[in-house]
N, C-alpha and C positions, 0 to 999 in steps of 0.2 A: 583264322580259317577264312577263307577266299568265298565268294558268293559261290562261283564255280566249282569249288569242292564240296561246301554243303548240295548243292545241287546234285550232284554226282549221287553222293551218298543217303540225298531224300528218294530218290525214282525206284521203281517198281507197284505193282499192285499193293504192297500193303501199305503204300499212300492213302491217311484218311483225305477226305472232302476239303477239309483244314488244312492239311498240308500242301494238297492238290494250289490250294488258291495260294499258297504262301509262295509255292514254286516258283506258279506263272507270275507273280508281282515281283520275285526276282529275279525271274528274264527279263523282265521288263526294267530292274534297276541298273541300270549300266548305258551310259550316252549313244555308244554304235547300234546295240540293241535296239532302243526306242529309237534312235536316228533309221535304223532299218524299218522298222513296222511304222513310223507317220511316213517314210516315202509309199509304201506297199500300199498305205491307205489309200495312195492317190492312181495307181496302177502298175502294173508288172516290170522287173526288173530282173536282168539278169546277175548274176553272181560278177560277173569283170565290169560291169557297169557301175556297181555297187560300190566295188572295192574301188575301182579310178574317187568315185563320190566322196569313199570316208577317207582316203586316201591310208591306207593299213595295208599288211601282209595280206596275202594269199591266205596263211597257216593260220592267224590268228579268224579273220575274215570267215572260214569254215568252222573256227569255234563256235562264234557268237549266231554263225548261221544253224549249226547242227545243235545247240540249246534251244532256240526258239522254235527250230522243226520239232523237236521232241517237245515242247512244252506247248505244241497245239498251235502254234500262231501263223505257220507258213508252210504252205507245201511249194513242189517243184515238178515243172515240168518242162517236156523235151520241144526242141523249137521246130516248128514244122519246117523251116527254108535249111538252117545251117543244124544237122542232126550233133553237134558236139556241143553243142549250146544248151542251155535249161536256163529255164525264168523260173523267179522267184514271185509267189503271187501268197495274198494274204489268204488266210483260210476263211471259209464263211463260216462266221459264229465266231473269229476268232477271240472277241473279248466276251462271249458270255464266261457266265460263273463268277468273274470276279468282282461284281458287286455285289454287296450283302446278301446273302441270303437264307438268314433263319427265318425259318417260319412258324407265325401264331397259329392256335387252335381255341375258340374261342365260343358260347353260348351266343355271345350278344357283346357290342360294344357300346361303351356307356361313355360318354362326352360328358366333362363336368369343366365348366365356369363359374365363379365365386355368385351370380346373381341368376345365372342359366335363362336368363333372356335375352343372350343373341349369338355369342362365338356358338356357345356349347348345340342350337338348337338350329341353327345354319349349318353345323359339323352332323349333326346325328341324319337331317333331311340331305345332304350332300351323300352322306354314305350309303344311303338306303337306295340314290339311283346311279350308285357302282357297284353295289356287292348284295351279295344274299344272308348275309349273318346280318343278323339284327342289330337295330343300332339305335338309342333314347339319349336322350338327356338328363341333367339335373344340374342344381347348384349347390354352391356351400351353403351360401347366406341367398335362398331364391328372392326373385322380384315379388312382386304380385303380378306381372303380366308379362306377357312376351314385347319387347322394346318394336315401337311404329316403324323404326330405319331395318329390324330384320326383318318385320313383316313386309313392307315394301321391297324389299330386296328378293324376299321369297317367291313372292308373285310376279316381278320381273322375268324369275328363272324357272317358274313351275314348281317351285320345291313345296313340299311338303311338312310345315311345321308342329314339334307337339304343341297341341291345344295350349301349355300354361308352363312357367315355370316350376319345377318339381324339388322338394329338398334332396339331396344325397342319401339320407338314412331312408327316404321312402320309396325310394328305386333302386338301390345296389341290393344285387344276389349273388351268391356264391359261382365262380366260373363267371363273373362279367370281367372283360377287357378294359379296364380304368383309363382313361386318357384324357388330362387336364387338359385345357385348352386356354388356360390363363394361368400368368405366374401367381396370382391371390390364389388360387384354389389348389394349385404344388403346394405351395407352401404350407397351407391351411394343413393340407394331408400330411404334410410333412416327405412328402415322397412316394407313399404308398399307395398311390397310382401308378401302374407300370408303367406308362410313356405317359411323356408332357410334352406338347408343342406349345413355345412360348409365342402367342398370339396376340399384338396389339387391341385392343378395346375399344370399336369402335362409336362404342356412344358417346364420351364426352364428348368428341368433333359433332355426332349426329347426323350428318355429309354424307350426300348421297357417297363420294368419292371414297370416305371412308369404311363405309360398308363394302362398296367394290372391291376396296385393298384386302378387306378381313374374309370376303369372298374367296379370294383368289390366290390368298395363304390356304385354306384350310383344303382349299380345291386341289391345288397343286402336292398337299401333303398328302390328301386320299386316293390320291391316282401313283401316289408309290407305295402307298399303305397296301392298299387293298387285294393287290397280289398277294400279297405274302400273308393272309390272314384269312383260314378257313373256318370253315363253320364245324364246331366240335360235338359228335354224337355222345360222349360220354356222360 
């Protein structure tokens, strides 16, 4: 069976949200298709313009256009000088939804690294000034102190660190969001952390540079995170 036929036979409303995204990514699988929508990104074209471009039929040409008009990606309109003409322009919005998007519900989010004196306690002060659900730390095996390179990195950026490294067993409650922040402490759990971002270490180097780098992992993972993770009344 053809993309184009499964397409045919996925459309109407009782398209789940799942299907909906499977659709558009396979509008999207087909060369003329994506060869249509990176021109559109760049500005308007007409339908004989296009087709001179991809060098195709008329016939076929109106397929691949009337699938991505129906799958959200392009509208069309009439040309103000020559009334027999319509451009073809991309839609506003037209690639939302097809990134991830399930979404957490959560008490509190709980960062854990194998010592919880510096990924995990850089991640929990990073979270707390993008989002409103709470966010701690802890370790597997804790330090006795919060690491000098995260404390100076903290105060560089105004963050907020917890006072002390904490054990795992003395901070996890029932309904926290588990996210290891170092492969020792995946593994330690064996998994049983819902998400794991696997995060270089950066105390052995102790560089300022390498604090920066482990900064700017954990920054760049919380600003896709934190959309998608609300704060749970239950």
């Amino acid at each position: 069976m053809n993309i184009e036929a499964m397409d045919v036979e996925r459309t109407g409303p009782e398209r789940t949200g799942l299907e909906r995204r499977v659709d558009r990514y396979a509008a999207l699988a087909d060369p003329v298709r994506l060869t249509t929508v990176d021109l559109l990104t760049l500005g308007d074209v007409s339908p004989v313009e296009l087709q001179r471009r991809l060098d195709i039929s008329s016939s076929l040409l109106a397929h691949h256009l009337g699938l991505l008009e129906r799958e959200g990606f392009l509208t069309r309109s009439r040309s103000q000088a020559d009334k027999r003409r319509t451009y073809l322009r991309l839609r506003p919005g037209a690639f939302s939804g097809l990134a991830p998007s399930p979404a957490l519900a959560t008490r509190r989010v709980l960062f854990v690294c194998s010592e919880g004196s510096a990924r995990s306690v850089l991640a929990a002060a990073l979270w707390r000034t993008a989002s409103a659900v709470p966010a701690v730390s802890a370790g597997t095996h804790p330090a006795d102190q919060i690491d000098p390179g995260a404390i100076s990195l903290a105060g560089r950026y105004g963050l907020t660190l917890d006072a002390a490294p904490r054990a795992l067993d003395d901070v996890l409650t029932a309904g926290d969001l588990v996210i290891t922040v170092c492969d020792a402490a995946h593994e330690d759990l064996d998994g049983t952390g819902q998400l794991h971002w696997s995060v270089p270490d950066p105390v052995p180097a102790g560089t300022a540079g390498s604090f920066e780098a482990t900064f700017d992992d954990l920054a760049a993972r919380i600003v896709a995170l934190t959309p998608r993770v609300t704060l749970s009344t239950g």
